[in-house]
N, C-alpha and C positions, 0 to 999 in steps of 0.2 A: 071510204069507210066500209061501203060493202065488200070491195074486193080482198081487201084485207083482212075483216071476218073469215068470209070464206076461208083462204088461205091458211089462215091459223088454226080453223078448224080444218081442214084437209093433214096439214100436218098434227095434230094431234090424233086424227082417226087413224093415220099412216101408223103413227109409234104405238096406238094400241094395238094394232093387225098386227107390228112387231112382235111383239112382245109376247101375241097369243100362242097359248101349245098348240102344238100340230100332234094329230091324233095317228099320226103314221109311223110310228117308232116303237112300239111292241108288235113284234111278229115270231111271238115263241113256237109257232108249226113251224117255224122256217129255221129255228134256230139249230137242232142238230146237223143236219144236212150242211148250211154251213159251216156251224164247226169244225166239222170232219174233213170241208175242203180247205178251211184256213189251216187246220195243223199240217193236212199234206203239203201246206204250200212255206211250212216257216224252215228256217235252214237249220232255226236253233229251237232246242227242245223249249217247251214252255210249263210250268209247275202246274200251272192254270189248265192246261187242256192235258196233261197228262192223266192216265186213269191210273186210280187209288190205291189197286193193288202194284203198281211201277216206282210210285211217288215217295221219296222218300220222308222220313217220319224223322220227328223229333227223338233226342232219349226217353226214354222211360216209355216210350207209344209204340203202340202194336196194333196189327187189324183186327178188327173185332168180328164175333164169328158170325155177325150179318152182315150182307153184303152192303160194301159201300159207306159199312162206319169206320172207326176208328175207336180203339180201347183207351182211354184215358184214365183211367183207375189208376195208372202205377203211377201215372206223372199228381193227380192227387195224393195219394199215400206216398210221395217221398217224401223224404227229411232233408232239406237243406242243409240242418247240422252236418248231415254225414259226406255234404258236399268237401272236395280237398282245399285244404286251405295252407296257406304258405308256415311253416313254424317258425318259431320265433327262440330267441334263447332262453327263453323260459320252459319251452315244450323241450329241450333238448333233451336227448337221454344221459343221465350219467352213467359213468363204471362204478361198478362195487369193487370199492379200495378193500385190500390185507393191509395187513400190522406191517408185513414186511417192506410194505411199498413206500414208507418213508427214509427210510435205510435205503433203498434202490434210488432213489431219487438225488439223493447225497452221493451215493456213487456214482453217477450218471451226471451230477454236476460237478464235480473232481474230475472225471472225463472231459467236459468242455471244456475246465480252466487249463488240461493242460494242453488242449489241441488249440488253443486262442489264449497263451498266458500275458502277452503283450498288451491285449486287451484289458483283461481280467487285472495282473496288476496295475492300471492305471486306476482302473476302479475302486481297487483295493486300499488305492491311497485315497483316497478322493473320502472314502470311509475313517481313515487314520487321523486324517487332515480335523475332519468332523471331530473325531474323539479327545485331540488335543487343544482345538477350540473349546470344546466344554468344559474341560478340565483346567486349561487358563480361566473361565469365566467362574466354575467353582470357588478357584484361589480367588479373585477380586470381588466377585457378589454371589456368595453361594444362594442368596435367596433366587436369583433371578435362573439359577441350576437346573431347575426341577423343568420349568417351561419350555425354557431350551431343550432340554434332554426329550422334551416330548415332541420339539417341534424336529430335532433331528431326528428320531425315530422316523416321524412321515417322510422327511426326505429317503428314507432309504430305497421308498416301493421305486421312485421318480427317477434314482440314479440305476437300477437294478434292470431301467427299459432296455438300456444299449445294451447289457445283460441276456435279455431276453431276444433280441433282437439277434446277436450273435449266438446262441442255442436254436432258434430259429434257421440258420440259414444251416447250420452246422446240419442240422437235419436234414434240411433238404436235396444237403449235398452240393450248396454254395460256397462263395467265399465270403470269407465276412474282412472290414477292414475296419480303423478307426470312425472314421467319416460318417458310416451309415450307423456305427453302434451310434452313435452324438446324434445325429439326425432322425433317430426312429420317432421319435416324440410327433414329428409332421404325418406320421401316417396316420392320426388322427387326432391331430391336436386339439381339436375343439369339445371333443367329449373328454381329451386328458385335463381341457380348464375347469370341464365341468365336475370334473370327479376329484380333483385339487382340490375345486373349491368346498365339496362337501369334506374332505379332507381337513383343511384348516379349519374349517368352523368348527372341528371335531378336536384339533389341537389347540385351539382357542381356549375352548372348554376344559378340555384337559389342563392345560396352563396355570388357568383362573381359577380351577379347585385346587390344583396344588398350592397357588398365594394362598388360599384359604386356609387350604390344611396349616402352612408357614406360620400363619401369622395366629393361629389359634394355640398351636402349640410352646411356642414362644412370646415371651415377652420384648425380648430385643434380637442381635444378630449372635446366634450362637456360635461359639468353637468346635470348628469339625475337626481341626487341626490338631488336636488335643489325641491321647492317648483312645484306644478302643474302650478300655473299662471306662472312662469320665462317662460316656454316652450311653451305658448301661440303665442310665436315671428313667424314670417315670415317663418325664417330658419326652427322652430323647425315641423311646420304646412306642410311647404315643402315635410319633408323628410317623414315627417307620411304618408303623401298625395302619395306620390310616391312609398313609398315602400309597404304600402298596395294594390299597384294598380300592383307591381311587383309581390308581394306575391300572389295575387287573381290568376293571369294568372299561374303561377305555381301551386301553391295548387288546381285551378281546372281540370287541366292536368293528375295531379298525384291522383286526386281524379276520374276521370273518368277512367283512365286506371286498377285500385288497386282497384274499389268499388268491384268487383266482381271475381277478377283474380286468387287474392291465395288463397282464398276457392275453386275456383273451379278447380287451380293445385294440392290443396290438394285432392279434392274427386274424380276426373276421371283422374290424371296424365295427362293434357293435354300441350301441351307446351306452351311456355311464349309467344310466338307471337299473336298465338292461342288465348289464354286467356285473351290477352289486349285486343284483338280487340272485343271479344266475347263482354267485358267491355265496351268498348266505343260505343258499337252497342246500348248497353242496355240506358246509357243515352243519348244518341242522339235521339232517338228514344221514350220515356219518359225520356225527359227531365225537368218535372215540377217536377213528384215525388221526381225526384234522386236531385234535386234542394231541393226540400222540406229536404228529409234526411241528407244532407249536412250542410244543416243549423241547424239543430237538431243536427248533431255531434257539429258541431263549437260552440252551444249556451252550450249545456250539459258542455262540456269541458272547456270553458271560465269560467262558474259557477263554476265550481269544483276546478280550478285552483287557486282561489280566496282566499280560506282560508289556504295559503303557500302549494298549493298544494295537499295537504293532501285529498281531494274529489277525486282527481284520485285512491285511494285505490279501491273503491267501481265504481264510473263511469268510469275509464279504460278497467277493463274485462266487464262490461254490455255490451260495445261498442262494445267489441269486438265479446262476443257471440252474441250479437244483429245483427253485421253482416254475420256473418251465414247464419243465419236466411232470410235477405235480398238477400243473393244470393237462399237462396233454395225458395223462393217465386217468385224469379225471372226467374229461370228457372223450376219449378215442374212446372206443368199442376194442376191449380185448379179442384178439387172433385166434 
């Protein structure tokens, strides 16, 4: 029992003598002297033994005019704000459109359709095909006319990509073939679902006020078939009246959001949010021109629609490489 005391006590005195500081580690007389032999002795420069006036400095710091400091004022008084930061399609800059530049734009897409007309008239059917669909479903359920008429409208931006696609490459001095105008949709398909999708919800709507409008104005299923004067009536002047004023507000919704959006998903892969808003920046802000071109699609199209349709072969892709065009005048910086 005693040896073992002992013992334990020896090692516990042992771990406190451990454990005690040793008073021989500050020797600040001795410290420059060393210093000065350790930096002559390192092979790589060191921040730390470098002198202040060598050393290099942060942005915005500079020496200050006592020896041995350092000016920090400017690194206080900056602005982060004014730090660079990456832009976004919302910062982008636009061009300031002329009156003229919708006219140029139309000729510039009559240009494409004739250097790629293979292309262009497939599309152009693909339009015709559309218009004579409607126009069977007129004759068997003219109520169900309206909806449809609105859901093919959205279809047009979606068929007008390959469109753009081949005005795209036309630019840049590519070839363009079938294959790739059909396949452009994958260059960013996921913000084309998403920008569908606010699309249909938007022809949805449109749709469902037009049943409204239908079913308000009439009693039962009326005769369209009938002479031009029958539909002169009250009723018939009512529902024209209302539903064009339904349609205006929709169609220039979806004409502000889409003027500029999937061309320019197609050419920077930007997202759909992104790119409606870029959109509606554009006409809000030149709102006469995008007025002006609006009306120029609606008059072109109404004309061509005229003789069963069949003018959409040719003025469907115009329109559509024409828009192109409109987006890239809208955002390129004039030469």
């Amino acid at each position: 029992m005693g040896s073992a005391g002992r013992l334990t006590h020896h090692v516990l005195v042992s771990r406190r003598r451990t454990h005690r500081r040793r008073p021989t580690l500050r020797r600040a007389i001795q410290w420059p002297a060393q210093a000065e032999s350790a930096h002559s002795q390192l092979d790589v420069p060191s921040r730390f033994l470098t002198p202040i006036s060598e050393a290099p400095l942060a942005p915005n710091m500079s020496l200050a005019t006592a020896a041995g400091q350092v000016d920090i004022a400017r690194v206080i008084d900056a602005n982060p704000a004014e730090e660079v930061r990456p832009l976004s399609v919302l910062d982008m800059p636009l061009t300031q459109l002329t009156w003229h530049d919708p006219f140029e734009w139309l000729s510039r897409g009559w240009h494409d359709f004739s250097r790629a007309p293979l292309i262009g008239t497939f599309y152009g059917a693909c339009f015709v095909l559309m218009g004579w669909l409607l126009l069977a479903c007129f004759h068997q359920a003219p109520e169900y006319t309206l909806a449809l008429s609105a859901g093919f409208l959205l279809m047009g931006p979606f068929l007008c990509l390959g469109l753009y696609d081949v005005s795209r490459r036309l630019e840049r001095g590519e070839s363009s073939s079938m294959w790739s105008s059909l396949t452009a949709w994958r260059i960013s398909s996921g913000q084309l679902a998403i920008f569908a999708g606010v699309l249909l919800v938007l022809e949805m709507l449109w749709g469902r006020s037009a049943m409204i409008m239908f079913a308000i104005s009439f009693d039962g299923i009326p005769d369209f078939n009938g002479p031009l004067s029958s539909m002169m009536t009250e009723e018939y002047l009512t529902f024209f009246a209302g539903y064009i004023a339904v349609g205006a507000v929709f169609a220039s919704l979806i004409f502000a959001i889409s003027v500029i959006s999937m061309p320019m998903m197609l050419d920077k892969s930007v997202d759909a949010i992104s790119a409606g808003l870029a959109s509606l920046r554009l006409v809000s802000t030149q709102t006469g021109v995008m007025l002006l071109w609006g009306a120029l699609i609606t008059l072109v199209i109404v004309m061509a629609m005229l003789p069963g349709f069949l003018g959409l072969v040719v003025v469907g892709p115009v329109i559509g490489h024409a828009s192109w065009h409109a987006y890239r005048a809208a955002t390129t910086p004039r030469s």
